[in-house]
C-alpha positions as a Markdown table, in Angstrom:
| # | Residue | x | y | z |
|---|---|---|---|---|
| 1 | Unk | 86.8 | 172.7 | 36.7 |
| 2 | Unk | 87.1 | 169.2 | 38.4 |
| 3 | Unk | 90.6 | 168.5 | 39.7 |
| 4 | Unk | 92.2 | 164.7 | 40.4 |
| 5 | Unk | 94.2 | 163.3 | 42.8 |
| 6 | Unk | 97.6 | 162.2 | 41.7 |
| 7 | Unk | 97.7 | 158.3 | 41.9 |
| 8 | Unk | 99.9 | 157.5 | 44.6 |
| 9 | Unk | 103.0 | 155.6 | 43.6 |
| 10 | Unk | 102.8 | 152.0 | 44.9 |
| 11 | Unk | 105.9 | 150.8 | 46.5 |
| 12 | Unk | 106.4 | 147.2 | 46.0 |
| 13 | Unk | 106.1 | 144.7 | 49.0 |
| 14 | Unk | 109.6 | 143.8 | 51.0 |
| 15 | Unk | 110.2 | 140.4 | 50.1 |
| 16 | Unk | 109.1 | 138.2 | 52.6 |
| 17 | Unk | 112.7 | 136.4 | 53.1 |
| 18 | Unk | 112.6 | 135.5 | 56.8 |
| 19 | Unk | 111.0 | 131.7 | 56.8 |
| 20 | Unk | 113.3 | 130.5 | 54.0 |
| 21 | Unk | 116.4 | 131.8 | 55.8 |
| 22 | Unk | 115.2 | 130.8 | 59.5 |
| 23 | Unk | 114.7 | 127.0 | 57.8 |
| 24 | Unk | 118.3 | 127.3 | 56.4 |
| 25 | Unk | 119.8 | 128.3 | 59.9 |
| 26 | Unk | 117.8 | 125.1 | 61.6 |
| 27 | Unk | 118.8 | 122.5 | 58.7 |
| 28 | Unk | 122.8 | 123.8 | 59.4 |
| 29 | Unk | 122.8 | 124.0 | 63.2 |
| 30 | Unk | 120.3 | 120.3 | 63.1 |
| 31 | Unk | 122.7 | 119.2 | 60.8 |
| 32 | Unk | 125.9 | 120.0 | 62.6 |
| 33 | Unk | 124.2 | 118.9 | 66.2 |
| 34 | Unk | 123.2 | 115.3 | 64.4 |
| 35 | Unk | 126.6 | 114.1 | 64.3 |
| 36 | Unk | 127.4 | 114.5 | 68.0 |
| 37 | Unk | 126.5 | 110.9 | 70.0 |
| 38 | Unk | 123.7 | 111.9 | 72.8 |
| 39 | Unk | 124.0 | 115.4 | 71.7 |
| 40 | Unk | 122.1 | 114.5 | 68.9 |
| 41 | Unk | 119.2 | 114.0 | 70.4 |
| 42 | Unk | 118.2 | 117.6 | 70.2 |
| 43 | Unk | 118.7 | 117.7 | 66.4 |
| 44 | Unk | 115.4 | 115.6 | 66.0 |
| 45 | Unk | 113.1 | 119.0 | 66.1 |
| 46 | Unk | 115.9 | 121.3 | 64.5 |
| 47 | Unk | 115.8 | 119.4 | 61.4 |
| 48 | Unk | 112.2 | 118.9 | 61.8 |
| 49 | Unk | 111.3 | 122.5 | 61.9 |
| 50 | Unk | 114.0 | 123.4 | 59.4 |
| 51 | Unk | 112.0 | 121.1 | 56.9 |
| 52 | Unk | 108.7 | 123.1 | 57.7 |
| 53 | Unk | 110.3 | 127.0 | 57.6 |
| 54 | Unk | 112.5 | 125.5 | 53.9 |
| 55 | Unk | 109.1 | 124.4 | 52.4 |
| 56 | Unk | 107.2 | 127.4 | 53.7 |
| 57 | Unk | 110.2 | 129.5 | 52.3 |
| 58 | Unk | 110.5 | 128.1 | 49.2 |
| 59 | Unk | 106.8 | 128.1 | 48.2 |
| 60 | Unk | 106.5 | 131.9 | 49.1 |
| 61 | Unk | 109.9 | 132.2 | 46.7 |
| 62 | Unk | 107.8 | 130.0 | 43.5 |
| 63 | Unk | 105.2 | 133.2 | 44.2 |
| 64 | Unk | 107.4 | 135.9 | 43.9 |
| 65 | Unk | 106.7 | 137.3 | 47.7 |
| 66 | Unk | 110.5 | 135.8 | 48.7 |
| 67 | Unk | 114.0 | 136.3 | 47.0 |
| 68 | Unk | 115.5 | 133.5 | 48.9 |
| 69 | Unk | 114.8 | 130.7 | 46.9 |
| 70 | Unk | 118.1 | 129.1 | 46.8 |
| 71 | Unk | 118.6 | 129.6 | 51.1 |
| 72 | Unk | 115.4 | 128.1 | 51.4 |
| 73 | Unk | 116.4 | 125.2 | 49.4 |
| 74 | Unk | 119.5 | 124.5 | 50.9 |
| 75 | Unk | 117.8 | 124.8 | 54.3 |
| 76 | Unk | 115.6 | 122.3 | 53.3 |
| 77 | Unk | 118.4 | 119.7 | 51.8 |
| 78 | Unk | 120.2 | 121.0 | 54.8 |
| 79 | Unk | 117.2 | 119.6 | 57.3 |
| 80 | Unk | 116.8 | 116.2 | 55.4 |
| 81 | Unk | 120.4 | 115.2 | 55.1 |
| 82 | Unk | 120.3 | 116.0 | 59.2 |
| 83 | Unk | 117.3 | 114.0 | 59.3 |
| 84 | Unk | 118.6 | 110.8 | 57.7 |
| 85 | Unk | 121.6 | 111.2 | 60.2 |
| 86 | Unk | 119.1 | 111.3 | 63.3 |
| 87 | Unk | 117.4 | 108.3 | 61.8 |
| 88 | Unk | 120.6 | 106.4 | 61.4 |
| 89 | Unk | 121.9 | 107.3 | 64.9 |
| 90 | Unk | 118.2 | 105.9 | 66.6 |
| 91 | Unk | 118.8 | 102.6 | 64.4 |
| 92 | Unk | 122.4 | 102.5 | 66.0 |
| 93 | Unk | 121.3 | 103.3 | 69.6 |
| 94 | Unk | 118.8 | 101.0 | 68.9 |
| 95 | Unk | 120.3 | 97.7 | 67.6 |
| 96 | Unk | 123.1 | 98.5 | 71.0 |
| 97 | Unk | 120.1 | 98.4 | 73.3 |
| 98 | Unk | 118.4 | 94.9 | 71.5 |
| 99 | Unk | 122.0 | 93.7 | 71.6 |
| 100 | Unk | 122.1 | 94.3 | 75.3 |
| 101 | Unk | 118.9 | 92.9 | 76.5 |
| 102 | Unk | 119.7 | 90.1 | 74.0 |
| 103 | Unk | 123.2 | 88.9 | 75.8 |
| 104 | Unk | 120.9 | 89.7 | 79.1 |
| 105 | Unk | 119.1 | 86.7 | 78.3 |
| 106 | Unk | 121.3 | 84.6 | 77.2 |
| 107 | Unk | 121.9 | 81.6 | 79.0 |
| 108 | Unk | 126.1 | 80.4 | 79.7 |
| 109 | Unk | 127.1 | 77.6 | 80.2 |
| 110 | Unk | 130.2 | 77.6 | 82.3 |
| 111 | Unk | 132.2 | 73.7 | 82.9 |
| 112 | Unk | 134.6 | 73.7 | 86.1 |
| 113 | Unk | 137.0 | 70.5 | 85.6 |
| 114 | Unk | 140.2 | 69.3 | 87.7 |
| 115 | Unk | 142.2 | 66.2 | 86.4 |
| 116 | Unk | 145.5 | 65.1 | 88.0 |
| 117 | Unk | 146.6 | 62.4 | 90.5 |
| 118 | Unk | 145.7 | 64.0 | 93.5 |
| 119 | Unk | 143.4 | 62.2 | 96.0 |
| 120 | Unk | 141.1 | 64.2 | 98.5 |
| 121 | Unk | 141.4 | 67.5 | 96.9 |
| 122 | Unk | 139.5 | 70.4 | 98.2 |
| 123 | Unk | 137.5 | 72.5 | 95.8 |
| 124 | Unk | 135.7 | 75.5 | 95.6 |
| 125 | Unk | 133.7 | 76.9 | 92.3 |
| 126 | Unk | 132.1 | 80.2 | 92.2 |
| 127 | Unk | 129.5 | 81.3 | 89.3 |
| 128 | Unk | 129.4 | 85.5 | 89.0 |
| 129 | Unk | 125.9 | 86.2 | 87.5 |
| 130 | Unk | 125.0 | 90.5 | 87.6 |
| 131 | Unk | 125.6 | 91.2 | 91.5 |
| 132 | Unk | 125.7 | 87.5 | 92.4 |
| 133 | Unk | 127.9 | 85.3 | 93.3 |
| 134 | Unk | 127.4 | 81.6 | 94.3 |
| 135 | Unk | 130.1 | 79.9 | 95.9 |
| 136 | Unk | 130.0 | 75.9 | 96.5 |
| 137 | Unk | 132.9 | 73.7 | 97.9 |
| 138 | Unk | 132.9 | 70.1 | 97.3 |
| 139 | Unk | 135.9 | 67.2 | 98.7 |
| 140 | Unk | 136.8 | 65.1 | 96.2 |
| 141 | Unk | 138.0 | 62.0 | 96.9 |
| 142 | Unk | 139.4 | 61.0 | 93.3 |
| 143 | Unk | 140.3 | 62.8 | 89.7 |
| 144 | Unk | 138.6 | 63.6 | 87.5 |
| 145 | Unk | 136.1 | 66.1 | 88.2 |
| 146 | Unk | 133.7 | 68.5 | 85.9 |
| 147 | Unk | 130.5 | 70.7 | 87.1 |
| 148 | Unk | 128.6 | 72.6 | 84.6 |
| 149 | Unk | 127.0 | 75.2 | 85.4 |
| 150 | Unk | 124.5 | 77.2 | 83.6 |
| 151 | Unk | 123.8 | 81.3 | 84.5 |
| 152 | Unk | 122.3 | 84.7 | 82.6 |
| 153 | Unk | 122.5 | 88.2 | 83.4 |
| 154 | Unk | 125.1 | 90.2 | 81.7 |
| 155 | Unk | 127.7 | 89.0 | 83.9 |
| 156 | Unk | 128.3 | 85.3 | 83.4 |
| 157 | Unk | 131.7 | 84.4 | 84.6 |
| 158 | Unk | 133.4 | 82.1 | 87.0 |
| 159 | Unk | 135.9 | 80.5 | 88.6 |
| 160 | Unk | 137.4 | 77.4 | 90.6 |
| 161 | Unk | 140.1 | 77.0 | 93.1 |
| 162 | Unk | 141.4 | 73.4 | 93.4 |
| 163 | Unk | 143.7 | 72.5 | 96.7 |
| 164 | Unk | 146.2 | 69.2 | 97.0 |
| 165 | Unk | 145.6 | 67.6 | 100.1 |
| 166 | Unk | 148.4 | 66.3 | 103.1 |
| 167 | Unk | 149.2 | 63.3 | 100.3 |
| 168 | Unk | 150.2 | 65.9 | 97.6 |
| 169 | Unk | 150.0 | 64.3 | 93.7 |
| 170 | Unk | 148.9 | 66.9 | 91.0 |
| 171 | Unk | 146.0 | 68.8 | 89.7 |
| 172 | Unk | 144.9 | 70.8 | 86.5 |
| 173 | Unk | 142.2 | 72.9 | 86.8 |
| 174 | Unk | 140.2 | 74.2 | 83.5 |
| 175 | Unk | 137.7 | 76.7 | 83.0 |
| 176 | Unk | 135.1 | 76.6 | 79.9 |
| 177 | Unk | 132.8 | 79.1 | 79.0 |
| 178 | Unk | 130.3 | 78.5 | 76.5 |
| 179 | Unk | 132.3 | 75.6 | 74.8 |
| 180 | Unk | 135.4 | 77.9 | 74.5 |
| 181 | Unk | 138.4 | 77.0 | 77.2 |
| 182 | Unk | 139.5 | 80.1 | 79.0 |
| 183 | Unk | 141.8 | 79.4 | 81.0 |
| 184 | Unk | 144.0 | 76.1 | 82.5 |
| 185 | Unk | 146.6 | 75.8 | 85.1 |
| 186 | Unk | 149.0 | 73.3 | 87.4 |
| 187 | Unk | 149.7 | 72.8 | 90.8 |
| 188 | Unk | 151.5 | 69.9 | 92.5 |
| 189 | Unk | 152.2 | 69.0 | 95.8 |
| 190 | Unk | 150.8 | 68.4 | 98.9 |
| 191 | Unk | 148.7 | 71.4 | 99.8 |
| 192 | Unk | 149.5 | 73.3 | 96.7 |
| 193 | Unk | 146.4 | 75.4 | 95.1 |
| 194 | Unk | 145.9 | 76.1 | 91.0 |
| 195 | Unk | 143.3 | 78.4 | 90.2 |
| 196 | Unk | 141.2 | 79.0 | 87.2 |
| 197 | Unk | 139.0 | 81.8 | 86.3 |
| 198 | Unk | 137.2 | 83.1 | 83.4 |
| 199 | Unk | 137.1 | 87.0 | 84.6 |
């Protein structure tokens, strides 16, 4: 008499859960990092990866070897919305760094002028450009008087000094930056000073 085996019960496979869940925790954590300035930065291969482990999840859920479907999906929404907000913030940091080298470049045009009725006035202009600073001094025998000046660098101010000699009379002193007057003052009197400055 032959005698069988029994057929050994087959125990159905653990579901294979992990790379749906592991894309869910990146696309939150990515997510939630992507908002911080700077911080940011390090949200780029969170949300990255969290794309990859979602997909991977969600394909092995469509057949049937995951239970996670819906984890996997939000992971995966999770990891694009992050995404997008990396994106945005590298546009941002971006358009600040063009608008830097941009005013950098830009050429200023600073006017120094005194008016008044002073005669033999001392005067002293100084153009700030980055760590520079060029000072000139001129005597001026008679009113008025302008210099323009022209500087780049991301500092572009200046400013001018204007002194009433032993004879006194008056003088007005006027700063312009870039067509726009910043600043205008008065001094009379014999060896009185009015300053003007732009910083």
């Amino acid at each position: 008499m032959t005698q069988y085996a029994p057929n050994p019960t087959q125990t159905p496979a653990k579901p294979s859960n992990g790379l749906g869940l592991t894309g869910f925790i990146l696309g939150l954590v990515g997510l939630l990092l992507s908002f911080i300035p700077l911080i940011g930065v390090v949200a780029w291969p969170l949300v990255i990866l969290g794309i990859i482990f979602s997909a991977i999840g969600i394909s092995k859920a469509a057949k049937g070897r995951a239970t996670n479907k819906g984890i996997a999906i939000t992971g995966l929404v999770l990891s694009v919305v992050g995404l997008v907000v990396c994106i945005l913030w590298a546009a941002v940091w971006k358009k600040a760094a063009d608008d830097i080298n941009e005013e950098a470049n830009r050429e200023a045009v600073i006017v120094y002028e005194i008016t008044g009725d002073a005669t033999n006035v001392s005067v002293t202009y100084t153009t700030f450009s980055d760590a520079n600073a060029n000072t000139k001094d001129e005597t001026v025998a008679t009113l008025p008087w302008t210099k323009e000046v022209k500087t780049k660098g991301y500092v572009k101010e200046g400013q001018v000094i204007v002194t009433t000699g032993e004879a006194g009379g008056s003088v007005t002193c006027t700063i312009t930056v870039d067509g726009k007057e910043v600043e205008s003052n008065t001094a009379s009197g014999p060896f009185e000073m009015a300053t003007c400055d732009s910083i």
